[in-house]
C-alpha positions in Angstrom: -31.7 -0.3 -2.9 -29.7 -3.3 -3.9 -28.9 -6.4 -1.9 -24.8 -7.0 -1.5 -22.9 -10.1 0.0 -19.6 -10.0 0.7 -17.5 -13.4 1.0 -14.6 -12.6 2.6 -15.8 -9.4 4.3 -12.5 -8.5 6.5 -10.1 -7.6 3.9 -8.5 -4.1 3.9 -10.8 -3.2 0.6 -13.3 -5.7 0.9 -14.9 -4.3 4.2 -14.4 -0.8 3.5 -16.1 -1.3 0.1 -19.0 -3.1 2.3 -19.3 0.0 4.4 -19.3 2.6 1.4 -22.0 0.6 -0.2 -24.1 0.3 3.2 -23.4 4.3 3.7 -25.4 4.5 0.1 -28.4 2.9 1.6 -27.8 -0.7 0.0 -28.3 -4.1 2.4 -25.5 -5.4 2.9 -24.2 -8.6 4.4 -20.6 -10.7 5.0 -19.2 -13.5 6.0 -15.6 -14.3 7.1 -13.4 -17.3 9.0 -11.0 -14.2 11.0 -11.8 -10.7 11.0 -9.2 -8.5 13.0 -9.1 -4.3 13.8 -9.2 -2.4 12.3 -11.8 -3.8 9.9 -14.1 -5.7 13.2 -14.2 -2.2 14.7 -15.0 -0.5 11.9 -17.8 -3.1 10.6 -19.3 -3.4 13.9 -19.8 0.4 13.9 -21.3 0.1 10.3 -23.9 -2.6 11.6 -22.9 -5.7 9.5 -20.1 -7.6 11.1 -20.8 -11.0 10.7 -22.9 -12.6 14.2 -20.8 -15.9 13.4 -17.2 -16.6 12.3 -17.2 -19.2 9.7 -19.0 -20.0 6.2 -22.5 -20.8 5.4 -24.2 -21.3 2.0 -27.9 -20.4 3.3 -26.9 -16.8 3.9 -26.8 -17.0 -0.1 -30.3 -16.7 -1.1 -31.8 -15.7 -4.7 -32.7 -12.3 -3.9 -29.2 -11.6 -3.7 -28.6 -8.7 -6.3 -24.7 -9.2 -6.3 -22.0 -11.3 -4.5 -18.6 -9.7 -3.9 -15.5 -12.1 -3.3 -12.4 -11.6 -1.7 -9.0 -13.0 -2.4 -9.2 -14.6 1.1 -11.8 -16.9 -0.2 -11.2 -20.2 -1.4 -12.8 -21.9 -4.9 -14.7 -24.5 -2.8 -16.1 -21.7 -0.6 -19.4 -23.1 0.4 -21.1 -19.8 -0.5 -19.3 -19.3 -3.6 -20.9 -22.5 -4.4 -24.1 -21.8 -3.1 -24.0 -18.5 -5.6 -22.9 -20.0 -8.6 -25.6 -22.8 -8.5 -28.3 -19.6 -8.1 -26.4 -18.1 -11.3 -25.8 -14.9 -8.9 -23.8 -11.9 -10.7 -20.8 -12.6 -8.9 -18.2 -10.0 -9.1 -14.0 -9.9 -7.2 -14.0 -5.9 -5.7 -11.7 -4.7 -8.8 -14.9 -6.1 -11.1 -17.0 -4.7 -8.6 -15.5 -1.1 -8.9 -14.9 -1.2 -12.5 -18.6 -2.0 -13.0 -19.8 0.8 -10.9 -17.2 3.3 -12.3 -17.6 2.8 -15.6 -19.7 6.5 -16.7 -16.6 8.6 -14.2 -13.3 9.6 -15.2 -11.3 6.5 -13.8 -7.9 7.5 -12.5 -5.8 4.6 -11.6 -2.6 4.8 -9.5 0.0 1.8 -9.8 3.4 0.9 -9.2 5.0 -1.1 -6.8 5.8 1.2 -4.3 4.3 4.3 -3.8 0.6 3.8 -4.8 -0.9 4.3 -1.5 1.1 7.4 -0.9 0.7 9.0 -3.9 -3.3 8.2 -3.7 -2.9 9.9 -0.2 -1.1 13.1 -1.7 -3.4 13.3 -4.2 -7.1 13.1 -2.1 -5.5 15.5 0.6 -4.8 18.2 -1.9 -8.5 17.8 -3.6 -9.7 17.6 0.2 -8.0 20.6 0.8 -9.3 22.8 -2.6 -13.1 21.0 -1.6 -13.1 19.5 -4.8 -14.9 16.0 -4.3 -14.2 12.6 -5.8 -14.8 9.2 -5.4 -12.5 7.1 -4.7 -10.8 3.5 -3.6 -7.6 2.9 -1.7 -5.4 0.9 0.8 -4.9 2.5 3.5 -7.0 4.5 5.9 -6.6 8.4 6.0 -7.0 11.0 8.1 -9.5 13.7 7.6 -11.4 10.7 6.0 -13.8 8.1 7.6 -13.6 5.8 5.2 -11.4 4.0 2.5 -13.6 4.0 -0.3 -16.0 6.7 -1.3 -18.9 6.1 -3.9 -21.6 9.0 -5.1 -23.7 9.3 -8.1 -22.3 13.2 -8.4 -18.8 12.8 -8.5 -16.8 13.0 -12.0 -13.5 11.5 -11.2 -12.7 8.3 -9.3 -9.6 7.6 -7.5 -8.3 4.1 -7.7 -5.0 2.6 -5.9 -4.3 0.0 -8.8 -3.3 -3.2 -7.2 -1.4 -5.7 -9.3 -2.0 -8.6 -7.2 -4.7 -11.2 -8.6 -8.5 -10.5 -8.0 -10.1 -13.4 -6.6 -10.2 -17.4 -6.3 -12.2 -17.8 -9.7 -10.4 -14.5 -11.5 -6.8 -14.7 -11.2 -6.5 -11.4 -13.2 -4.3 -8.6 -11.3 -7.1 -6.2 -10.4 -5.8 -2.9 -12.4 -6.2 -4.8 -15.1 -10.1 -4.1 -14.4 -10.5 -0.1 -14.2 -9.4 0.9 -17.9 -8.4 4.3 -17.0 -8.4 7.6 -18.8 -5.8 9.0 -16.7 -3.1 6.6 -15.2 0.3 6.3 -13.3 2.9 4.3 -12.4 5.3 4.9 -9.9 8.0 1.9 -10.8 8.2 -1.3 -11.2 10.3 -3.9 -8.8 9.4 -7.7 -8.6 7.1 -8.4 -6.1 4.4 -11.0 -5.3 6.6 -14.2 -5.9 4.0 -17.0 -5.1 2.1 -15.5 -8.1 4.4 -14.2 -10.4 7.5 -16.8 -10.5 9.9 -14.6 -12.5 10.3 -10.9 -12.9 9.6 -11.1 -16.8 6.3 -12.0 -15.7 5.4 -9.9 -13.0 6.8 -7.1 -15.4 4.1 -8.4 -18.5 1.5 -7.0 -16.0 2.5 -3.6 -16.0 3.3 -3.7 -20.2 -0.9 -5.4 -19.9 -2.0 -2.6 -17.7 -0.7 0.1 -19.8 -2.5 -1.2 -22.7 -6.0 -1.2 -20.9 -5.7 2.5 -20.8 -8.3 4.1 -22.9 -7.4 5.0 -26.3 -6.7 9.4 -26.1 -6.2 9.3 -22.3 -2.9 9.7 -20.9 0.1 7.8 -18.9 2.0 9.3 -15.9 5.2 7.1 -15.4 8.3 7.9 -13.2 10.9 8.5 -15.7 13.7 7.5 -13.5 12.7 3.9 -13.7 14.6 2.2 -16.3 12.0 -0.7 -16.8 9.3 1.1 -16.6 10.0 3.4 -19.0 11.3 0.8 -21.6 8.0 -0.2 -21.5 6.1 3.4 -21.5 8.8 3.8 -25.1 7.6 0.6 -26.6 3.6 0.6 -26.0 1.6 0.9 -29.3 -1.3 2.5 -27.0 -2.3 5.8 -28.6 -2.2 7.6 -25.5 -0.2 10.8 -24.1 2.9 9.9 -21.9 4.4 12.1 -19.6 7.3 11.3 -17.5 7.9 13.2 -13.7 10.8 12.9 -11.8 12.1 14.5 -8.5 11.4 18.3 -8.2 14.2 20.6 -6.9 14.6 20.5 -3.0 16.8 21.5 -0.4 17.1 20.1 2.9 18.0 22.7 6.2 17.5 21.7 9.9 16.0 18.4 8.9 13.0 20.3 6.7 13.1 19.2 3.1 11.7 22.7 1.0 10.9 22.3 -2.8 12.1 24.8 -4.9 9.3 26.2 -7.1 8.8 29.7 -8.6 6.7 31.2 -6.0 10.1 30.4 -3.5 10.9 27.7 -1.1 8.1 25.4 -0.2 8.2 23.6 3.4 7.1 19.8 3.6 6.1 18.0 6.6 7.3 14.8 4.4 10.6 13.7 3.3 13.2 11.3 1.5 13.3 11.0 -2.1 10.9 8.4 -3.2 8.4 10.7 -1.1 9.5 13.7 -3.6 9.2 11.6 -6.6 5.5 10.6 -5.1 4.7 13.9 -5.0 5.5 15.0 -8.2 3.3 12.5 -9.4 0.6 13.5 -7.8 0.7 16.7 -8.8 0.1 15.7 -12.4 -2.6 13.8 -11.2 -4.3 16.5 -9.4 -3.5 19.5 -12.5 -5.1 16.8 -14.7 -8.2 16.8 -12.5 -8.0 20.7 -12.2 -5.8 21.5 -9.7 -3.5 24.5 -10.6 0.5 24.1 -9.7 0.4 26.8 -6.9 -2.8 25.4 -5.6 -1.0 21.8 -5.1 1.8 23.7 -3.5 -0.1 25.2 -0.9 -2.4 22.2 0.2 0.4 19.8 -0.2 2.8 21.8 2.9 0.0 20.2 5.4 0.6 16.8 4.1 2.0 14.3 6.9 1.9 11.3 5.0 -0.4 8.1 4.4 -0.8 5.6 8.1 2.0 3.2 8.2 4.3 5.0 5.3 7.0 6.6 7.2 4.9 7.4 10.3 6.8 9.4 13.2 5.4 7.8 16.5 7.4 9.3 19.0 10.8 12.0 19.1 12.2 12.5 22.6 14.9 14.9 23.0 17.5 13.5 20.6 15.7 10.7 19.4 13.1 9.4 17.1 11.0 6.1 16.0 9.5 5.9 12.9 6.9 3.4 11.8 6.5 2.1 7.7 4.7 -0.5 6.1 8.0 -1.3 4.2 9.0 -5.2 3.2 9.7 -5.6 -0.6 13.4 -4.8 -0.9 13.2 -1.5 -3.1 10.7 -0.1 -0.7 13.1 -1.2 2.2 15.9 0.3 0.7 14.3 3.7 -0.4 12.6 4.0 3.2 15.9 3.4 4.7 18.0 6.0 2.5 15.3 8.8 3.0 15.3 8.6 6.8 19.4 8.4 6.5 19.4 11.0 4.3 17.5 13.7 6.3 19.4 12.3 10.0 22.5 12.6 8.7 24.4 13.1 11.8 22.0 10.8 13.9 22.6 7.0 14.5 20.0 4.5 12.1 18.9 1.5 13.9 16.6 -0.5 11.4 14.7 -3.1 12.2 12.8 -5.4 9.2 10.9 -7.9 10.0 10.7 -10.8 7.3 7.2 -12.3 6.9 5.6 -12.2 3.8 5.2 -15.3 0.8 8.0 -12.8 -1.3 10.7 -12.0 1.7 11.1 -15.1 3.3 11.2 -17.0 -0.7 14.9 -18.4 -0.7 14.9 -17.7 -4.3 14.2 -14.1 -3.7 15.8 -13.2 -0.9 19.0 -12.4 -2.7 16.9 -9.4 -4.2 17.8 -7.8 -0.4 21.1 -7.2 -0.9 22.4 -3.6 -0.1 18.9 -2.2 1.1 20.2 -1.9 4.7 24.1 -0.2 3.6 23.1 2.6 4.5 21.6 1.8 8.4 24.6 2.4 11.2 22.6 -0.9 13.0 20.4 -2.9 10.8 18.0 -5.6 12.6 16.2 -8.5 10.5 13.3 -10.5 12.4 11.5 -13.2 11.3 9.8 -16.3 12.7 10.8 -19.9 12.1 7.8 -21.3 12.7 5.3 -19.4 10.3 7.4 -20.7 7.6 6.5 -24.2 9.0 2.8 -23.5 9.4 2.9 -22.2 5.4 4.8 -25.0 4.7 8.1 -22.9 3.4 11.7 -23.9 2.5 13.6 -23.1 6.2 15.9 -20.1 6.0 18.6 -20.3 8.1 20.1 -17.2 9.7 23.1 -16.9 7.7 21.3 -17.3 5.2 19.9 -14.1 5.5 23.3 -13.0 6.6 24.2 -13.7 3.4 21.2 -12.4 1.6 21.6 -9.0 2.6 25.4 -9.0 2.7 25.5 -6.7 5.9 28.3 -8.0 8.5 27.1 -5.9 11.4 23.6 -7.7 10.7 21.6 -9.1 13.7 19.1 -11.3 13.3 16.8 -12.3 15.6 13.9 -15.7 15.5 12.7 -15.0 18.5 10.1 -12.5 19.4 10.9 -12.3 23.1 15.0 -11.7 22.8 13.9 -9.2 20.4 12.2 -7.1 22.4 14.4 -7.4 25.2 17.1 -6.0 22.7 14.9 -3.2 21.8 13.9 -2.2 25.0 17.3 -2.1 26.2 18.5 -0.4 23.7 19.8 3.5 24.3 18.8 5.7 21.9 20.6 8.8 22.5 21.2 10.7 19.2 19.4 7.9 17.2 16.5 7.2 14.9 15.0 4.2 15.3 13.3 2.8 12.1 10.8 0.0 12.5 9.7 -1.7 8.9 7.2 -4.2 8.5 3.2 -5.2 7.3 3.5 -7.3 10.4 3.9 -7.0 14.0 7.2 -8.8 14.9 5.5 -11.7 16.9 3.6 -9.0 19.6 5.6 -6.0 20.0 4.1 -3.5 22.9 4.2 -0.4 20.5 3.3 1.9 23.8 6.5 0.4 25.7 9.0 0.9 22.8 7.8 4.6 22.5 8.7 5.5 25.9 11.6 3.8 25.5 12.8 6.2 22.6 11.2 8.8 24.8 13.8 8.7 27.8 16.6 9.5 24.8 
C-alpha cells in the first residue's frame, strides 16, 4: 500500500484518479480551495473529501510516497512547497499515469474535438465483448462507476490525450507524457488561447505528440483534416499511419444506418463528426482485438458520451438537446449534425460564451459561420466574469460581428435569458443548448417541461 496526496483534488481527472487509486487499496488524501458535484459527491462517497476547504502544508508529511498536482494549483502552493522542501516524488496526473502505465499497451486518444467520444465508443464496445482494460478519460460514463480504471491484469490502457498543459511546475501538454504504441487524432482546430497564442503553436503540439509515439506502433488520424494530415505526411516517426474517414450511411425517419457488408446498421447516434468518431474507434478497438462485425453489433447500443449531444427531453414535436460544445469547430459540427438529421424541424441554438479562448477578442473571429446553419441562433455570455478575469470587454456587436449572423440575439443577462427561453414555443423545433458552463443558473428541470408542452 502506498501513501497518495492530491493537491488540487476536485478536478475532473484529478479526483477520479484519487478514487481509482483508493479503490486499489492505497491511502489516499486531498486538498482543494472549491470542490463542486459531481466530484464532492463522488469523493465523499469514496471517503476522502477533504474535512476543510483551503491549503495546508502539514498535511504534507515525509511518509508521503507520492504527491499528485493539479493544474488548479498554483506554484506558491503552500503544500507544493511543503513537498518540494521534503524532496517528495512529485508527479502532474499525465506523469502520474504515464509512470504507472509504462509495462501496458498505452493507447492514446487526441484531437481537439472528439476525444472524449471516441474514448466513450471505444470502452462501450470492449464493455460490451467483456474484454477489460484500464483506462483514463474526461467524462463520466454510463455502465461505469468511475472515470479512471487501474489493475495489475489488464494489457491495454485507454487514455483521452489532453493537449492542455500538465501542472503549475510542468507546463508540458499532458499527451505529450503517455508515449503510445497505438494513437489517434481526431483533428486539429486552435484551441486553448491563453496558452497557445497562435495556431502555429498550438499546431507544434500535435507534430510533438506524434513523435512521442513509439518507434513500430501505429497512428490513427482523420484523413479529412487537412492540417492534420500535413503533419501525419511529413513525420520522420517510423511508425504505421492509417487514415479513417466517414463510413457510408443513410439517414431515414431521423435514424442514421451505416452501411456495412452484413446490411444496414442502426445507430442510436448521429451527425457526421459522430460518424467520423466512430470510425475511429473502430480502428482502435480491431487493433485491440475487436473484429469489424463485433464493433458493429456492440456499437448499435451506443447513446453517446454525458454532455456530447445528450437528448434531455422530446415532447410531441419537439426536442432539447444538451452538448459540451464551445470551441468554434465543435460548435459548428454539433450544430450541422443536429440540422442535418431535423431537417424539416426549426433549430434554436443557444451558446453560451465563457471560456479564456471564446470570449478572447482576438479569437472570436474564429466563430464566424458556425451558427449558418441554426434557423434561431442565441449567444450568452456574462459581462462581469470577463471583469472578475480581468478580460478585454466584448461588446455585443462585437459578437454580432464575430459570428456574422444578422438574426443573432445575444443576451448578458442571465435572467432575460431565461425568461426568453421559457417563453419560447417550441412546436416543430429542436432546441440545442451548447455550453461547459451553465449560462449564469439555468433551471434545467423547468426548460424541459417547457419543451415538453410542444
Amino acid at each position: 500500500m502506498s501513501k497518495y496526496h492530491f493537491i488540487a483534488i476536485g478536478g475532473s481527472a484529478m479526483h477520479s484518479l484519487a478514487i481509482a487509486l483508493k479503490n486499489k487499496g492505497h491511502q489516499v488524501s486531498g486538498s482543494d480551495d472549491a470542490i463542486f458535484d459531481p466530484a464532492k459527491t463522488q469523493l465523499q462517497k469514496a471517503a476522502i473529501l477533504p474535512e476543510q476547504m483551503g491549503w495546508f502544508s502539514e498535511r504534507i508529511d515525509p511518509s508521503t510516497d507520492a504527491v499528485i498536482i493539479g493544474m488548479h494549483a498554483k506554484k506558491d502552493n503552500p503544500e507544493l512547497l511543503a513537498a518540494q522542501k521534503m524532496n517528495l516524488p512529485i508527479y502532474s496526473y499525465p506523469a502520474f499515469i504515464a509512470h504507472y502505465a509504462q509495462n501496458k499497451t498505452r493507447v492514446v486518444i487526441a484531437g481537439s474535438h472528439g476525444k472524449t467520444t471516441i474514448s466513450a465508443m471505444v470502452l462501450h464496445v470492449l464493455n460490451y465483448h467483456q474484454k477489460a482494460v484500464d483506462y483514463m478519460i474526461g467524462a463520466q460514463l454510463d455502465g461505469f462507476e468511475n472515470a479512471v480504471c487501474l489493475s495489475e491484469e489488464n494489457e491495454f490502457i485507454i487514455l483521452e490525450g489532453d493537449e492542455y498543459l500538465s501542472s503549475p511546475i510542468d507546463l508540458s501538454p499532458k499527451f505529450h507524457h503517455y508515449k503510445p504504441q497505438i494513437a489517434l487524432i481526431s483533428g486539429i482546430a486552435w484551441d486553448h488561447v491563453n496558452v497557445f497564442k497562435t495556431d502555429q503553436e498550438y499546431i507544434r503540439q500535435f507534430d510533438l505528440f506524434i513523435n512521442t509515439i513509439t518507434a513500430g506502433g501505429v497512428l490513427i488520424y482523420n484523413e479529412e483534416d487537412t492540417t492534420l494530415t500535413g503533419l501525419v505526411n511529413a513525420s520522420q516517426n517510423t511508425i504505421r499511419k492509417e487514415p479513417y474517414g466517414i463510413i457510408p450511411h443513410t439517414v431515414t425517419d431521423g435514424t442514421t444506418y451505416l452501411e456495412t457488408d452484413e446490411g444496414a446498421v442502426p445507430l442510436s447516434i448521429f451527425g457526421k463528426h459522430n460518424l467520423s468518431n466512430l470510425s475511429g474507434a473502430k480502428w482502435i478497438c480491431q487493433l485491440i482485438g475487436i473484429d469489424e462485425d463485433d464493433f458493429y453489433q456492440a456499437i448499435i447500443s451506443f447513446k453517446g458520451a454525458s454532455k456530447r449531444l445528450e437528448n434531455l427531453v422530446n415532447g410531441k414535436t419537439s426536442s432539447l438537446y444538451k452538448d459540451f460544445a464551445h470551441a468554434p469547430s465543435k460548435v459548428k459540427a454539433t450544430a450541422d449534425a443536429v440540422k442535418e438529421q431535423f431537417k424539416d424541424y426549426r433549430l434554436i441554438a443557444c451558446l453560451e460564451l465563457h471560456t479564456y479562448s471564446s470570449l478572447d477578442p482576438s479569437f472570436i473571429k474564429n466563430y464566424r459561420a458556425s451558427l449558418s446553419q441554426v434557423d434561431l441562433p442565441i449567444v450568452y455570455y456574462d459581462p462581469e466574469a470577463l471583469k472578475l478575469k480581468n478580460r478585454t470587454p466584448i461588446s455585443t456587436d462585437e459578437i454580432k460581428k464575430a459570428f456574422g449572423e444578422p438574426k443573432l440575439e445575444v443576451y448578458t443577462h442571465p435572467d432575460a435569458l431565461k425568461t426568453y427561453l421559457f417563453g419560447m414555443n417550441y412546436d416543430r423545433t429542436v432546441l440545442l443548448m451548447m455550453s461547459s458552463g451553465n449560462y449564469g443558473g439555468l433551471n434545467w428541470e423547468r426548460l424541459k417541461e417547457r419543451v415538453l408542452q410542444f
